[in-house]
N, C-alpha and C positions, 0 to 999 in steps of 0.2 A: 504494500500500500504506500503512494507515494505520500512525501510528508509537506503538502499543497495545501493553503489556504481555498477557501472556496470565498468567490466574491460576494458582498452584499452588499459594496455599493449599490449595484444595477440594480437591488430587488427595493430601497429605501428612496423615497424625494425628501428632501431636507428645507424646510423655511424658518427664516425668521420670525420668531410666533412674537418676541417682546422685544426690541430694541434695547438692547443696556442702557438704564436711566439711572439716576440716583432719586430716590423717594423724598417727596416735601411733605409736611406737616398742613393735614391729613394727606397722603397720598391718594388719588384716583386715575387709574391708568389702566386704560383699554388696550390688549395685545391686537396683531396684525387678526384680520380675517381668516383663516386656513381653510380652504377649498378639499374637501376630501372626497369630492368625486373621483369615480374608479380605483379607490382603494380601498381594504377591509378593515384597516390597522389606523389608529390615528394617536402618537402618546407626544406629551409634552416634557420638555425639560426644562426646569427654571433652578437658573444658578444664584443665588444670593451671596451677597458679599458680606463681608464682616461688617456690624453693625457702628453706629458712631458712637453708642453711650457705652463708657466703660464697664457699667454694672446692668442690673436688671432694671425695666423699663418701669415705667409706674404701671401698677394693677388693670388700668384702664387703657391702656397704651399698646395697641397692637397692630399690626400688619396682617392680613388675609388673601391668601394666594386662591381664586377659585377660576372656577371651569363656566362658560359661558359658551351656550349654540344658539343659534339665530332661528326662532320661528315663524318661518314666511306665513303661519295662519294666523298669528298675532299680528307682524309686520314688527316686531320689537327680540332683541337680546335678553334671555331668563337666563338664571342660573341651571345649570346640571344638578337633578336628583341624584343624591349618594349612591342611590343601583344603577345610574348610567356614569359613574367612576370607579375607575381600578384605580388605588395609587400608594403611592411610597410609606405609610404610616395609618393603612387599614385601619379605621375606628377609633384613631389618636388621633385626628385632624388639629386637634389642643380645645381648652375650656370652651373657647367660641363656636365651636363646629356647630352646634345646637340653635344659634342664632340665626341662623340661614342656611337654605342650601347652595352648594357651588361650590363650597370652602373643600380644598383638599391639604390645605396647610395652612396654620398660625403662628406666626412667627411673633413672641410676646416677650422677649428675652434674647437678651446678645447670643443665646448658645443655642440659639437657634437659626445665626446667621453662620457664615462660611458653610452655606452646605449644599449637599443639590437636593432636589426634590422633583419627582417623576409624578406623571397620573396619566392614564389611557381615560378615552370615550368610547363609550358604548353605547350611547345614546343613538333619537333618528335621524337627528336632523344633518344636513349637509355642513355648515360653517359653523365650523368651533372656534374659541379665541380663550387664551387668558385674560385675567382681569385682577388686579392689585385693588386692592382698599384698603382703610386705614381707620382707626376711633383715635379722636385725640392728637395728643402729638409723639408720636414713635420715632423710636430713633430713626437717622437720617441712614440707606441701606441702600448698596446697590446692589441689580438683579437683570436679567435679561433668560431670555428663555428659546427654547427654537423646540419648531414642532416636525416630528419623523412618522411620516406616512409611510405604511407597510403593504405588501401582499396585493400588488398591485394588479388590475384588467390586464393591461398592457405590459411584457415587459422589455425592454428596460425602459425604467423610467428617466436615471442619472445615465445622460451622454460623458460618455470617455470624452476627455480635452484631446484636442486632435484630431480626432474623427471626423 
């Protein structure tokens, strides 16, 4: 058996779901649109930086990383029900997750910055986005995210440079 990676570039399209920003006091910030026609796989990646307060943040003071799809029967952007998310800290979303749904991470506390955090869609709709919000004033945090679309109609989806 040879000792060959197998490729999966070709079988992944890769977007910029959240542009690296640094967070203002309250934060609100809408990710790009992600288009997941012809594919069966839709997960996000969102990178957080280390946070700007040296210690723990005030009680009321948090960041909330959530999942948002576009419902063309509304004509408006909702949050994703917890059973149309997979993600990186199953059932620990943190204290807030209960306040709404969307939330796949809260970020209330410096030691919950430098880290990454994942979540897949499973929902119906076609355009997913990340979406940051904020209560208060949280420390100042930066994050950017990109979304990898899987298992595609078509393949390959990423053209080799060159070709």
């Amino acid at each position: 058996m040879p000792n060959t990676l197998r490729d999966g570039y070709s079988n992944f399209k890769f977007f910029q779901a959240l542009a690296p920003f640094i967070t203002t006091d309250p934060p609100a910030h809408a990710g790009v649109t992600v288009d997941t026609k012809g594919f069966d796989t839709c997960t996000f990646i969102v990178n957080v930086g280390t946070t700007a307060s040296a210690g723990a943040m005030a009680a009321d003071d948090f960041l909330q990383l959530k999942l948002e799809h576009y419902n063309s029967t509304a004509g408006a952007w909702s949050e994703c029900y917890p059973s149309q998310m997979i993600h990186s800290v199953i059932g620990m979303a943190g204290a807030y997750s209960a306040l709404n749904s969307g939330i796949f991470q809260s970020i209330a506390s410096s030691t919950d910055g430098s880290a990454t955090y994942y979540v897949g869609y499973k929902g119906p709709h076609r355009d997913v986005r990340v979406y940051v919000s904020g209560e208060n004033t949280p420390s100042t945090t930066y994050m950017g995210a990109i979304a990898v679309l899987g298992l595609p109609a078509d393949w390959a989806v990423t053209e080799p440079v060159g070709d």
